[in-house]
N, C-alpha and C positions, 0 to 999 in steps of 0.2 A: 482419583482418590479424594477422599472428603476434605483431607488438609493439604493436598500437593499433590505430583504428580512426578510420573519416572518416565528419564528418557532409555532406549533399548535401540541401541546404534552399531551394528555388526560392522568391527573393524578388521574382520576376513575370515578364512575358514574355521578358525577354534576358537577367537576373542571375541565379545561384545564389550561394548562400555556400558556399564548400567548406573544412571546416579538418581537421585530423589532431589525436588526440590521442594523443601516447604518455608512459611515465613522463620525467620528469625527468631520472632514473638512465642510462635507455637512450640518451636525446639524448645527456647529455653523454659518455658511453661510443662513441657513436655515431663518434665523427669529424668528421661532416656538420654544414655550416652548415643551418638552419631551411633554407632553399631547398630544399636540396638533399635532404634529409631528405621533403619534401612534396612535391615533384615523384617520386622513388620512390616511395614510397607511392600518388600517382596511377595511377603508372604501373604500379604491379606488383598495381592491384584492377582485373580486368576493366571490372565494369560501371561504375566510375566515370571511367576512361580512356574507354572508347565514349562516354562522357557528357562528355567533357571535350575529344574530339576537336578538334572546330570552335570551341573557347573561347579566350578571352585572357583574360590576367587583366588587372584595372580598377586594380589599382593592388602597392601593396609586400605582401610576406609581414610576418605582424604575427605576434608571439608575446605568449602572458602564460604564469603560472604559474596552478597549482589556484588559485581562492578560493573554494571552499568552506567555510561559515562559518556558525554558530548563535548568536546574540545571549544573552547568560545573560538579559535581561530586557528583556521586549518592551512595557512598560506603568508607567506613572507616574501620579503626580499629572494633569497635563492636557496626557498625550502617547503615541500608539502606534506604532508599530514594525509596517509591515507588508512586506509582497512580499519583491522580493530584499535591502532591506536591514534584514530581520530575518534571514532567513538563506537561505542557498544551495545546493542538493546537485547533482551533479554532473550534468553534460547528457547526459549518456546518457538518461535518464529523461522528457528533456523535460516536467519538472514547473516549470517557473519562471512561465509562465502562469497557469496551475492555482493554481500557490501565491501570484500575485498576487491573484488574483481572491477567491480565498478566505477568505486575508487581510485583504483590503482589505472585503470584505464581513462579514466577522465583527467588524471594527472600526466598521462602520458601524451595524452592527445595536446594537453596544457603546454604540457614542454616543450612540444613540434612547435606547436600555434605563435610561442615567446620566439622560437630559434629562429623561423622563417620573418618574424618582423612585420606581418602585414596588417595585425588585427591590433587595437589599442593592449597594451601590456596591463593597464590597470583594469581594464572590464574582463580579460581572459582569467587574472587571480580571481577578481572579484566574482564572477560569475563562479567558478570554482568554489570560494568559500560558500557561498549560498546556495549552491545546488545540495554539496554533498550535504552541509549540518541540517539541512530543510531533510532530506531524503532521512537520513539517521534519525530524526524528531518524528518522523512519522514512524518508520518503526517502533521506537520508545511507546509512541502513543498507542500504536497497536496493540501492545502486550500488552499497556494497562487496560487496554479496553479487554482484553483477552483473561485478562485476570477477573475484571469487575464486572461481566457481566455473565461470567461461563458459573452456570448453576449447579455445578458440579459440588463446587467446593462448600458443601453443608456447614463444616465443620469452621468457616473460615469467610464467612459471611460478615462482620464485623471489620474484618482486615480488607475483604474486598470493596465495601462500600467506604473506608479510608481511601484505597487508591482512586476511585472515582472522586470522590470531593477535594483530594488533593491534587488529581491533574483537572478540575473541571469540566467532567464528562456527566452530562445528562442521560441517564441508561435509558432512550428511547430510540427508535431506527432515525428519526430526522435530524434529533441532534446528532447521535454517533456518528453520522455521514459527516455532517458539517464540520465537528470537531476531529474526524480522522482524519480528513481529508486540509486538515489546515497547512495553507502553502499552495495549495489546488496540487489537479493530479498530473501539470505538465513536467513535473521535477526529472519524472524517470527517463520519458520519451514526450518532448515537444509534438511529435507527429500524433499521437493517440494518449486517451488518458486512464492514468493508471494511479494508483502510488503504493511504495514500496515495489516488490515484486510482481506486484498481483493487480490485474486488470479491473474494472468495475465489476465485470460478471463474477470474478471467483473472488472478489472480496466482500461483494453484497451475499452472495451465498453462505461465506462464513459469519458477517451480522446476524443476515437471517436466521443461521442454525443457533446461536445463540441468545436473540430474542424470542424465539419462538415464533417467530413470525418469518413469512412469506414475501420476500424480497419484491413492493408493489414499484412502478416506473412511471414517471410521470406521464409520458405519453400512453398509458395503459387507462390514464384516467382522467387528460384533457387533451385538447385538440384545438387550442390556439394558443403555437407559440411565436413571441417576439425577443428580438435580440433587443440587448440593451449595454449600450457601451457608455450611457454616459457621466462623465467625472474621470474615466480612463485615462494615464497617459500611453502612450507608446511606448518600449521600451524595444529591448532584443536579449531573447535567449540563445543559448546555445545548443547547436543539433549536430551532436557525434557522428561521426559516416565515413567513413571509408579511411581512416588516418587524418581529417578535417573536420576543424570545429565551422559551424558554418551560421553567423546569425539569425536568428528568427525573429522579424518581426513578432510583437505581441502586445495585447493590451495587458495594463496592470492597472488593479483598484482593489485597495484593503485588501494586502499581500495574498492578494489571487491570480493568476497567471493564465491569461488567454491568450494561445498562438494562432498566428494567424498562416498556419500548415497542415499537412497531413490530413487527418479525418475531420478536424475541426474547423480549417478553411471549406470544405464541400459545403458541412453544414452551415456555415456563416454565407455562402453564397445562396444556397436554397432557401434561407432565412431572411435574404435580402429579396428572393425572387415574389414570397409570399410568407405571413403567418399560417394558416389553413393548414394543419398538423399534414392531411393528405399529400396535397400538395407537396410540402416538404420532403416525405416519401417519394415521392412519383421524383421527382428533380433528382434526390440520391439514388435514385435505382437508374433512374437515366444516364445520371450525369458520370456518375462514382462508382458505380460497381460494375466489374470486366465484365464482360460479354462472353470473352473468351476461356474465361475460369469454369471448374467445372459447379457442380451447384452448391457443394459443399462448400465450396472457398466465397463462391457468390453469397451462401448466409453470414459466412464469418463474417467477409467484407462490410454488409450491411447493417449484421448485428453491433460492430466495433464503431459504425458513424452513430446507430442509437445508443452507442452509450457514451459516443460524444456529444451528443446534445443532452444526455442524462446529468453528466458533467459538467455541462455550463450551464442547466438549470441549478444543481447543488449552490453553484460558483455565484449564481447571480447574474449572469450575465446574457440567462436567456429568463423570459415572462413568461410562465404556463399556465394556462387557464382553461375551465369549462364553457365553451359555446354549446346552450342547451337547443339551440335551435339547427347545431351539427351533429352528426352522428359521431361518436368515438371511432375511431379505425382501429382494424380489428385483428386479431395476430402478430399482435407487435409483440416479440419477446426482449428480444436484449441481451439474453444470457450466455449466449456461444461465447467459447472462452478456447484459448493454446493453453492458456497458464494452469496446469495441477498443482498443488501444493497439500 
């Protein structure tokens, strides 16, 4: 819609929930009572009119305002904060699930880890509190970016480029990355990088659809990279698994988080083996991708280390450059993805 948009969420064989969101500003500029305000809106989106045809509604039009909301502290003495009332970011995103479960499962993992006594008590809260509010802030940021840069919204161009200047989003793909991506992308899974829900592939695809541009990869357009750790301290994060939290080494510099695990350790040793972008390839097909897997899982596998190395170029903590006297390497993609959204 030009001023908002409607969610259409089938809550089983006869109900739907149907609601509109648009700003505040616009309503009350608007004229129109809520009713009337959401019956337009029905009525002036094709597919949700055809879909709305044969319907009644079940009861009154209900309004609230945003509450979208991040807890400054989600862990005490002998009490945690989880789901939506640690914090909330906007439904566009449909992350409130996602971020119960995850929550609620990082707190659970939490309470084993305090009851058996082996792991320090103050880094298991602590790491807790800054996993999940880092993870919830990246959400947040996602919708504003989802707001301010989706050119949809004709009618609300003014309000959208507000939400960019007041979260400090630059509406270009280099900045976007850099500012969505604040926390780095090891918040969700230390072993591959991601953030929020959504992998590098299917969340550079949603940038892309919204800048109008074509999601380009640094390895797509140099071929000499070097790692770069230094000013880094060492720290340790934690890696969820099996009913155990289990520390990860990691480097940290200007709250960015490089582990030293999963897809990102192969890459850091290929990187130690040589810069020569080939090279680096040749070592992860060697070293790092099953032999035994069928070839489909062998792309996953591979496309998921280039976009951990795509992820610590973002990060800073890999150097990419053009050697004009190398050739580029050629079929690099990147983009295989499990995650739909």
């Amino acid at each position: 819609m030009p001023y908002g948009w409607i969610w259409f969420i089938p809550l089983g064989p006869t109900r739907t929930s149907v609601g509109l969101i648009v700003p505040s500003k616009y309503y009350q500029e608007s004229g129109k009572t809520p009713e009337e305000l959401y019956e337009q809106a029905i009525a002036e989106q094709p597919q949700i009119a055809a879909l709305c045809r044969n319907g009644r509604r079940s009861g009154q039009i209900r309004t609230t305002k945003d509450w979208s909301h991040l807890c400054e502290r989600l862990v005490g003495e002998n009490w945690f904060i989880a789901g939506e009332a640690a914090g909330f970011a906007d439904p566009i995103l449909a992350a409130g699930l996602h971020l119960a479960h995850s929550s609620a499962r990082d707190a659970a993992y939490t309470i084993l880890e305090l009851e058996r006594d082996e792991l320090d008590a103050d880094w298991l809260r602590r790491r807790y509190n800054e996993r999940n509010r880092q993870v919830i802030s990246q959400y947040i940021r996602f919708a504003h970016f989802w707001y301010s840069a989706n050119g949809c919204f004709t009618d609300l161009q003014e309000h959208c480029a507000e939400i960019a200047k007041d979260a400090g989003l630059e509406l270009n793909p280099s900045e976007a990355w850099r500012w969505l991506s604040q926390g780095g992308f090891a918040l969700e899974d230390p072993t591959r990088p991601a953030f929020g829900s959504f992998d590098l592939a299917s969340a550079g695809g949603i940038v892309a659809w919204f800048d109008g541009s074509r999601k380009t990869w640094s390895f797509q357009e140099n071929n000499v990279f070097t790692l770069d750790v230094r000013g880094a301290e060492k720290q340790f994060i934690g890696d969820l698994r099996d009913g155990r939290i289990t520390p990860v080494e990691c480097f940290v510099r200007d709250g960015k988080t490089l582990p030293v695990a999963g897809y990102y350790i192969n890459v850091i040793k290929a990187l130690h083996e040589s810069s020569d972008l080939a090279r680096i390839v040749e070592t992860i097909v060697h070293n790092a991708v099953p032999k035994t897997a069928s070839i489909k899982e062998q792309a996953l596998v591979f496309d998921y280390h280039l976009q951990a190395l795509e992820a610590m170029v973002i990060d800073g903590w890999v150097k990419a450059k053009r050697d004009p006297n190398k050739p580029l390497v050629p079929n690099l993609r990147g983009d295989k993805s499990l995650l739909i959204r």
